[in-house]
C-alpha positions, 0 to 999 in steps of 0.5 A: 500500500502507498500513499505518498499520493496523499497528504492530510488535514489533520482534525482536533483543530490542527494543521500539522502533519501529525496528531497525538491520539491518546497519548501515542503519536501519529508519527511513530504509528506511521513508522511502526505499522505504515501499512494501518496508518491511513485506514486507522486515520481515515475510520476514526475520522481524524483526517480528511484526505487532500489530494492534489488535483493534478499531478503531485507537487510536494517535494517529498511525495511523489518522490520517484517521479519528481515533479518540477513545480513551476507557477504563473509568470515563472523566468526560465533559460537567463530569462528567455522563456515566461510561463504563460499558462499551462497545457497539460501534464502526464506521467513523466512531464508538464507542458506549459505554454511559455513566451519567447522573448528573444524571437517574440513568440509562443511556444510549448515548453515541456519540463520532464520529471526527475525520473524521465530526466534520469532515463534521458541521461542514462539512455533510455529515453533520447527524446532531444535528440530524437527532435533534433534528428527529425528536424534535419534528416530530410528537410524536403520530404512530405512527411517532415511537416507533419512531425513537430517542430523542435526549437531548444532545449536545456536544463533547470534545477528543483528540489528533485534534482536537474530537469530536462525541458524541451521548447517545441511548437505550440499545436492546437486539440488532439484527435482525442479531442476532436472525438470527444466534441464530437460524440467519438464520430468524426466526418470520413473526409476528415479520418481520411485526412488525417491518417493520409497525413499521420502515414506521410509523417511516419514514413518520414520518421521510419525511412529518413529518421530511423525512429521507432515512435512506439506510442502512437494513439489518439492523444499523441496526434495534434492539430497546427492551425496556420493562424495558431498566433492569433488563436493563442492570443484569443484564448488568452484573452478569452480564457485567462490562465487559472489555479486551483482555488482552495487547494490547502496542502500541508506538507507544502508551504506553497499551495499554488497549483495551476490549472492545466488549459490546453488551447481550445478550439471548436470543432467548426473551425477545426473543420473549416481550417482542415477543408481549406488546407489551413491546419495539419495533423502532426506526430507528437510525443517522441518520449517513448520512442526508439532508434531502430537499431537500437531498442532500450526497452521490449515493453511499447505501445498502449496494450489495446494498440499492441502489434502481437510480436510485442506481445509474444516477445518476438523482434519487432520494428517500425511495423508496429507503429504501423499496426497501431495506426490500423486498430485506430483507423477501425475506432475512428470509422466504427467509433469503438475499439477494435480490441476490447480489453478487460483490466479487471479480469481475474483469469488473463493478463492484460497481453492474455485478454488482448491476444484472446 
């Protein structure tokens, strides 16, 4: 049993981190018995669970991934980039909306966690390099407009350690987005569209990259808008940047917890920009990816999106990029899955119920 995803308001009047429940303090029970310490708590009424409404900001909570706590009008790189709003956030980075002022534009900053920083400096994960290879491999080729674009990269330290950011573009709504405006059903004209220019992006990636991307799904496949300024700027203007309101954590002296607020744009004037050629699909999120002649890890791919060689152990290869752009096509058109896997199956493994 875990909880360091849990912090507490402790009852009795106090706000410390631990009570004294008949004479016995909370701190050595939770040192004695951890495994009892949030139940007993919890049944005899004596707190109230808090917990962080988006990913885990307190220094000694989340402690294996190691979040970088970053706020509202924060100064990175000698003062180059300002936050501006942020965008989101996953299991190993945030992604924040930041202000260049060197080349007076906006951009997509992505701070990595402690321990996706520690996979990076030990190889595991190679996303930079990855962008900086796809940036220069092949200028000219159709599908390399359909790959995101990398504009720098450094480092910053927090109370975790050194945290690897990335400064990409900034695109508009996911595929997965666009499916949940529109009741999971989009227009064929526009799957066509898509898949046509997601296929053109990996080609490039495969032939002139020698990159194996691994995760591709429908939250990794991102609009570009032509006017993407300008639609930055309105929602700016429209739809402030917001935080948590009433977020008390105590372990943590600062409760600032920002909102995450991608850029939102209906599903109208998507369609009008993709009929008009004014908006493409781009290949986004090369964290987990892999060079092809060199794979760091067999474990890839969402398990409902898991080509069958990864499955069964076998060499695998950019085919199952391949494979996972065919179970998505079946979902866009059929509007369900095309394998409907059972996490709750007390008989198979995940892999077991998807081969079945």
């Amino acid at each position: 049993m875990r909880i360091t995803r849990v912090r507490y308001s402790v009852g009795f009047g106090m706000s410390t981190q631990f009570a004294v429940i008949n004479g016995f303090s909370t701190l050595a029970i939770s040192k004695l018995i951890p495994e009892l310490f949030e139940g007993f708590l919890e049944r005899w009424g004596c707190i109230t669970p808090v917990r962080y409404p988006e990913e885990d900001l307190s220094e000694n909570g989340d402690a294996v991934q190691g979040y970088f706590r970053a706020w509202l009008g924060m100064q990175l790189h000698d003062g180059r980039y300002c936050i501006v709003r942020k965008l989101g956030w996953g299991a190993f980075s945030t992604v924040w909306l930041v202000r260049d002022f060197e080349l007076e534009r906006y951009a997509a900053l992505k701070i990595m966690t402690r321990e996706a920083t520690s996979k990076t400096e030990s190889g595991v994960y190679d996303e930079g390099a990855m962008l900086e290879k796809v940036a220069s491999a092949d200028p000219l080729h159709k599908g390399r407009r359909h790959l995101l674009e990398h504009h720098d990269e450094f480092k910053i330290t927090g109370p975790h350690g050194l945290h690897q950011c990335i400064v990409t573009e900034v695109l508009g709504v996911s595929i997965q987005d666009l499916r949940h405006q529109n009741n999971y059903r989009l227009p064929l004209g526009l799957i066509k569209t898509a898949i046509r220019q997601v296929l053109l992006g990996l080609d490039y990636l495969h032939t002139c990259c020698g990159i194996v991307h691994t995760d591709i799904k429908f939250d990794n496949l991102l609009l570009r808008l032509a006017d993407m300024p300008s639609v930055i700027a309105r929602e700016i203007a429209t739809s402030p940047s917001r935080t948590h309101e009433g977020f008390i954590d105590h372990l943590n002296p600062s409760p600032y917890i920002v909102e995450s607020q991608p850029i939102d744009i209906p599903l109208d004037s998507i369609l009008s920009h993709l009929n008009s050629g004014q908006a493409k699909i781009v290949v986004t999120d090369l964290g987990h990816a892999q060079w092809s002649h060199r794979h760091s890890s067999d474990v890839i791919q969402p398990t409902a999106l898991r080509a069958p060689e990864v499955i069964l152990g076998h060499p695998w290869d950019q085919a199952v990029d391949v494979w996972s752009i065919g179970c998505l096509v079946i979902e866009l058109i059929a509007g369900t899955p095309l394998f409907a896997i059972d996490p709750f199956s007390k008989e198979w493994t995940l892999d077991e119920d998807h081969l079945a």
